[in-house]
C-alpha positions in Angstrom: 0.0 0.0 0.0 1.3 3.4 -0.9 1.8 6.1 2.1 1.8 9.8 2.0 2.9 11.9 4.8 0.7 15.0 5.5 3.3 16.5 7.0 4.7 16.9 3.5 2.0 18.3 1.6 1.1 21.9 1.4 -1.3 23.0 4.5 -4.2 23.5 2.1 -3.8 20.2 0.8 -3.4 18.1 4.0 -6.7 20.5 5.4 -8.6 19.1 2.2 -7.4 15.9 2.6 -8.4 15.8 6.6 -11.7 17.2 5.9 -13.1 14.8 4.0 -16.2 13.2 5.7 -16.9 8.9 5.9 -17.6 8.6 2.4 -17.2 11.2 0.7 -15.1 11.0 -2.5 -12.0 13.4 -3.7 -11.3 13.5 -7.4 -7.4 14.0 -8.5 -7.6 15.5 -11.7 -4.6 16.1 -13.9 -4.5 18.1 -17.4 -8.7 17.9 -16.9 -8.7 14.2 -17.0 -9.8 12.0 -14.1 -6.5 10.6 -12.8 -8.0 8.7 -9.6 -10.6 8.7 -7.4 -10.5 8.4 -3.2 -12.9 7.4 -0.8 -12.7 8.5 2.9 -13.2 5.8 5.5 -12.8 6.3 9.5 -9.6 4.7 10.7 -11.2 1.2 12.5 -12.0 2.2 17.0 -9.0 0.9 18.3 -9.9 -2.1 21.1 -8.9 -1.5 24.5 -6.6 -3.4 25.8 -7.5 -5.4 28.7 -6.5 -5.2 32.3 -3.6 -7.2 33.4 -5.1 -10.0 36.1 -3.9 -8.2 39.6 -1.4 -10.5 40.7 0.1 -9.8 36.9 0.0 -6.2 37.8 1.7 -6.7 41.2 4.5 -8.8 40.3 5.0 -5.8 37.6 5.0 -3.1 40.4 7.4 -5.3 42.8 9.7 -5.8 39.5 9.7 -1.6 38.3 10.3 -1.3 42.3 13.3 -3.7 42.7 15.2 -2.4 39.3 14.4 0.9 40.8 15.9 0.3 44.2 19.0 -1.9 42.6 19.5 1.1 40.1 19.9 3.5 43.3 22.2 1.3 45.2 
């Protein structure tokens, strides 16, 4: 799949481009010919991840503690 930064396009460009609504269509047209055609579409709602089970969580907290206090001394 091809990318294109924003970042590198002029600001009017990237606005257009980041404006478009679910749906709706943006002609590129070149010399007054139709040289492509693109659909917007919403980026897919990321999933959250889950909670880590608590004693998961604690044995993480003793660890980030202990490289702490080993880091110190």
């Amino acid at each position: 799949m091809a990318r294109l930064d924003l970042d590198d396009l002029p600001p009017k460009i990237a606005a257009l481009l980041t404006g478009l609504a679910d749906g709706e269509e943006l002609l590129l047209v070149q010399h007054g010919a139709v040289a492509g055609r693109l659909v917007a579409s919403a980026p897919p709602a990321a999933e959250p991840e889950p909670e880590p089970e608590p004693e998961q969580r604690m044995a993480e907290v003793f660890e980030n503690f202990r490289a702490a206090i080993e880091d110190e001394f």
